[in-house]
C-alpha positions in Angstrom: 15.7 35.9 148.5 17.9 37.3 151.4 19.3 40.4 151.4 22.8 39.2 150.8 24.2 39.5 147.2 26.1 36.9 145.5 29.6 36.4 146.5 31.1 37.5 143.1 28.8 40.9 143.6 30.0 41.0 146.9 33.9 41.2 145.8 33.6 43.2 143.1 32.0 45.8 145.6 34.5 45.5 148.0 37.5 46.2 145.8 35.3 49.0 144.3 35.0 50.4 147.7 38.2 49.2 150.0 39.7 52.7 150.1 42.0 53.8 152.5 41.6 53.8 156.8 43.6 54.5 159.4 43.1 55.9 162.8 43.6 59.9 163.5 42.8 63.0 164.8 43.3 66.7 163.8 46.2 68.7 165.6 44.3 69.9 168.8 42.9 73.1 169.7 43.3 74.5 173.2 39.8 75.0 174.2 39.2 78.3 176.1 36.2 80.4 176.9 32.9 80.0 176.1 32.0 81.8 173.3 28.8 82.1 171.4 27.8 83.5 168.0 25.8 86.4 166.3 24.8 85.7 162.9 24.4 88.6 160.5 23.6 88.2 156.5 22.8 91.0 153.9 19.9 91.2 152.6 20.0 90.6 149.3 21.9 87.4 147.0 25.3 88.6 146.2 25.0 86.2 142.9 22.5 85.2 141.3 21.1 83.4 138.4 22.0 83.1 134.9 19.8 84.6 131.9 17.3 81.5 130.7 19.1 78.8 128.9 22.6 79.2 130.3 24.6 76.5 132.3 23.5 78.9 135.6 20.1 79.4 134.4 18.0 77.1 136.9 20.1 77.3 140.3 23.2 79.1 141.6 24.4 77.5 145.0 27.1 75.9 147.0 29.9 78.9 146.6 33.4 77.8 147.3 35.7 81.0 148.0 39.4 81.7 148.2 41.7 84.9 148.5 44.7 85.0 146.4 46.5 87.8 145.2 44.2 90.5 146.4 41.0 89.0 145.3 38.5 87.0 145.8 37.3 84.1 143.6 34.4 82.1 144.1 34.0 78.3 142.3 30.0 77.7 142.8 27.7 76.0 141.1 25.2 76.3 138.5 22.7 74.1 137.2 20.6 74.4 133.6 17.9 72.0 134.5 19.7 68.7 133.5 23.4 68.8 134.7 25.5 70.3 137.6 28.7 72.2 136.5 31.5 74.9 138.3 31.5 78.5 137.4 33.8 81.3 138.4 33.5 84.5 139.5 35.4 87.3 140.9 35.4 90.0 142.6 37.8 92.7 145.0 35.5 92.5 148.5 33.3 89.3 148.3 30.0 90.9 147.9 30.4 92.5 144.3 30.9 89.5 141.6 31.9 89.8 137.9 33.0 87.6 135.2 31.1 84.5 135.9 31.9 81.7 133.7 32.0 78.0 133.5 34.8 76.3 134.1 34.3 72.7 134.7 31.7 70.2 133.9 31.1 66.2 133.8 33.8 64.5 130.9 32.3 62.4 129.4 33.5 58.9 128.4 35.1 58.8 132.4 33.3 57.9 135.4 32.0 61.6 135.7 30.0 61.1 132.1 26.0 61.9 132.1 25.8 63.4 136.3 27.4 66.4 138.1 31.0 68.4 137.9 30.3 70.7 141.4 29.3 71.1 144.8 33.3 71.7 144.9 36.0 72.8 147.7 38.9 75.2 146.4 42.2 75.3 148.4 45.2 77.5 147.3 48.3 76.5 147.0 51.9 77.8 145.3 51.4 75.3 142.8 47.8 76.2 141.7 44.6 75.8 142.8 43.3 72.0 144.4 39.6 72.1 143.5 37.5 68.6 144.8 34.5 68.1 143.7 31.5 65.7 143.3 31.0 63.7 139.9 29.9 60.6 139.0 26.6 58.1 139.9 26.4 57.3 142.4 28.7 60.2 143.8 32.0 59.9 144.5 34.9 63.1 145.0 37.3 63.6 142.0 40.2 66.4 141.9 41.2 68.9 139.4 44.3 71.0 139.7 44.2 74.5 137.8 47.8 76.1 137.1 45.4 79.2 136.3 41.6 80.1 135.8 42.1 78.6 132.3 43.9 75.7 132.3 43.7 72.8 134.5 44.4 68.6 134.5 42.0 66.5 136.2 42.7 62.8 138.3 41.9 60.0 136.3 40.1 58.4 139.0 37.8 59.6 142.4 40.3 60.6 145.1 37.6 59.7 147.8 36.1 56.6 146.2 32.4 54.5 148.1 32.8 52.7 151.4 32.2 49.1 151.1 29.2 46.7 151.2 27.7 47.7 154.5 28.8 51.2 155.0 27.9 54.2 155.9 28.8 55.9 152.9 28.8 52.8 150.6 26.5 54.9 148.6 27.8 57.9 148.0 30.6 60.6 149.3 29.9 64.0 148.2 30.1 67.6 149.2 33.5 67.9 150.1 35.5 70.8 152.5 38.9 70.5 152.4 41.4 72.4 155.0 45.1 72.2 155.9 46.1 71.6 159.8 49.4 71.1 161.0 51.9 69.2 157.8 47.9 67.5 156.3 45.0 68.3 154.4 41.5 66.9 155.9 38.4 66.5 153.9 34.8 66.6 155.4 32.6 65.1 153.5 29.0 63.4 153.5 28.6 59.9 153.0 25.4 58.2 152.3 24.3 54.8 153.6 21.8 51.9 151.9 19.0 53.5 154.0 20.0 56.9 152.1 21.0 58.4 155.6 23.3 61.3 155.0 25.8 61.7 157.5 29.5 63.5 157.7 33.0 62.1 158.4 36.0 63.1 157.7 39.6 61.9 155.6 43.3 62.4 156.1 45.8 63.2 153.2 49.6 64.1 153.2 49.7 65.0 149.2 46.1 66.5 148.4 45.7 63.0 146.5 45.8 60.0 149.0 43.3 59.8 151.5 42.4 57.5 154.4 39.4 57.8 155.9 38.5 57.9 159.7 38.0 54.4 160.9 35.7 55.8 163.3 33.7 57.8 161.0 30.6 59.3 160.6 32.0 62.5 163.0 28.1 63.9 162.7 25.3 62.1 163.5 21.7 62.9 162.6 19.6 65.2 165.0 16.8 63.8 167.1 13.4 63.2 165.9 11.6 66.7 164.9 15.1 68.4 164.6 16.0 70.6 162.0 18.9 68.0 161.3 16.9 64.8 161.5 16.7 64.2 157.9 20.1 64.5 156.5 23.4 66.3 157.3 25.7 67.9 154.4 27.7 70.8 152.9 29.9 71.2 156.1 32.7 74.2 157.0 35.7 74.3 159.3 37.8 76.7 160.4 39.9 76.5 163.5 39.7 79.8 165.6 39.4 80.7 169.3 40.3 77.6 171.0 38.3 75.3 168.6 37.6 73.7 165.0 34.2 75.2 164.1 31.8 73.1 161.8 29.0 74.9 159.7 26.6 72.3 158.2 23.5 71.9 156.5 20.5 69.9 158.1 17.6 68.9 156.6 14.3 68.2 158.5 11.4 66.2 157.7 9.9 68.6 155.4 13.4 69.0 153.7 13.5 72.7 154.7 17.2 73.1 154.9 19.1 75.1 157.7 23.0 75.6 159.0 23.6 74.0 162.1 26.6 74.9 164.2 29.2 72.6 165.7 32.9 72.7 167.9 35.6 70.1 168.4 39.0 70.0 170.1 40.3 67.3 167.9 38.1 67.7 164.8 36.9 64.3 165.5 34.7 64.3 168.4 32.2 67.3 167.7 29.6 69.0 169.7 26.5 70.2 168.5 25.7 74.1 169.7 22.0 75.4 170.1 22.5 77.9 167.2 20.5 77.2 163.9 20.8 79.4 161.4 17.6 80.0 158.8 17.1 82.3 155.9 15.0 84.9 156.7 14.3 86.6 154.0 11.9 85.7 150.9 14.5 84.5 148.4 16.4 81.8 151.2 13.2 81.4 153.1 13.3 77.2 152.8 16.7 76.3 152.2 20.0 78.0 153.4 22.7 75.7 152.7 26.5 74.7 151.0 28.2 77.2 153.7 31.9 78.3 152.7 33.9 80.8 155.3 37.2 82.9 155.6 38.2 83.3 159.5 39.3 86.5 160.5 39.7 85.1 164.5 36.1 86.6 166.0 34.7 87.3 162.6 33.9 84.8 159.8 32.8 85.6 156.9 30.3 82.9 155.6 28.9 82.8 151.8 25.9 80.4 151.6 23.0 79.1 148.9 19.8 80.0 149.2 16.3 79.6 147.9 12.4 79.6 148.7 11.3 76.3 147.5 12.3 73.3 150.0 13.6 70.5 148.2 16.9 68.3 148.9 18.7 68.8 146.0 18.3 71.6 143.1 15.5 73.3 141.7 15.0 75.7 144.6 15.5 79.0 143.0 19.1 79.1 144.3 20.7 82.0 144.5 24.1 82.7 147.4 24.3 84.8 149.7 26.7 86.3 152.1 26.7 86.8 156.1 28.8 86.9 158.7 29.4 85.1 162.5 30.9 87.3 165.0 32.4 86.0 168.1 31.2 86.8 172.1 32.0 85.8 174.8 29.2 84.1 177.3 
């Protein structure tokens, strides 16, 4: 047999996974100084598991968290051992959460049914909150839109559907970060290839909704051999601050220990890989630290993070999140 499929396979693929392209960058930054940064994280997970049995029960990772009115809210995920869902939580100074619950998990009889409802990106708006998140098998990013922590509608179909045959995400998009520049949203995301190579790119969106994707992507390419990023990229974080768009990401190495990775960019396109590698360094996020989410203050960012002490790629890692922080210097 060759490799090919059959031509009917082959076209039902591709109008699976046309999508949306078009050719773009990000407003750019101005570039200035150089500037490295310190990382500092408390000692302790700020949330942890959920008693045995419960949605939250197995691992607590990939925070996503917003300010609104005050407070701080936190849509992260939990996993019971089967299924992914979203919880919430919040809390008046980020470190100090209360009222978890879950809020969202796969429908079933859609294309979400029987896989995962998480590893989400929040974005306030005045019309509610815009949370993406990854569902489906194999992985694609949907949308829900909550008027308030209690009631929401969800798209019918994936916003951010496969690439086609041949791709480099023609097997999955997932972990989504969502930020607004100039009059557009733009969505980092990973895509995964046929070799199961996990890379990151980046979409463009007027309305939230319709998204083209980067001709040119994957933005991130995998680290050298040995690296800490050799295995797989993910979970990624931008901010714009200081003359630059700043990417937090995951890496994965060979022994999928997981670690956060630091990059800059002018146009949000063309990135730049730093020297700084950030790993857990305490017992509970000792093998992974991952899924980073950040609120910029200029030459402070706050960062919350997963954790755990058992290296794997995926979930049963004790996962618990953390909370840190990057602070600006100049070189």
């Amino acid at each position: 047999m060759s490799g090919r499929p059959p031509f009917a396979l082959l076209f039902i693929t591709l109008l699976c996974g046309c999508g949306r392209y078009r050719d773009f960058t990000l407003p750019e930054q101005p570039g200035g100084p150089s500037v490295h940064w310190k990382w500092q994280a408390r000692a302790e997970p700020v949330l942890t598991r959920g008693a045995a049995g419960t949605w939250d029960s197995v691992d607590v990772l990939n925070p996503s968290v917003i300010r609104q009115g005050g407070a701080y809210y936190n849509l992260f995920s939990g996993y019971d051992g089967k299924t992914w869902h979203t919880g919430l939580a919040a809390s008046a100074d980020g470190i100090a959460w209360r009222n978890e619950r879950l809020i969202l998990s796969p429908e079933s009889g859609t294309w979400e049914a029987g896989a995962i409802a998480a590893n989400g990106a929040a974005v306030s708006e005045q019309s509610g909150i815009l949370y993406y998140y990854q569902a489906g098998a194999p992985p694609r990013i949907g949308l829900a839109t909550f008027r308030n922590w209690r009631e929401y509608s969800r798209h019918p179909v994936p916003v951010l559907p496969l690439g086609p045959y041949g791709s480099w995400d023609e097997r999955g998009v997932a972990d989504p970060y969502v930020i607004r520049a100039g009059e557009n949203y733009y969505m980092f995301y990973l895509g995964q290839d046929r070799a199961r190579r996990q890379r990151i790119g980046v979409a463009q969106s007027r309305d939230g909704v319709t998204w083209y994707k980067l001709r040119a992507n994957p933005v991130l390419e995998l680290g050298e051999y040995g690296a800490f990023d050799a295995n797989g990229l993910g979970e990624p974080a931008v901010w714009a601050t200081l003359g630059y768009y700043w990417m937090l990401y995951t890496g994965r190495d060979a022994g999928e220990m997981r670690r956060l990775g630091l990059a800059r960019s002018r146009d949000g396109v063309h990135w730049e890989k730093t020297p700084m590698v950030i790993a857990g360094d305490q017992a509970w996020d000792s093998k992974v630290i991952c899924d980073p989410t950040v609120i910029a203050h200029n030459d402070r960012v706050t960062v919350w993070f997963g954790g755990g002490d058992i290296a794997a790629p995926d979930q049963n890692v004790h996962g618990q999140i953390g909370a840190g922080e990057l602070v600006a210097a100049s070189n």
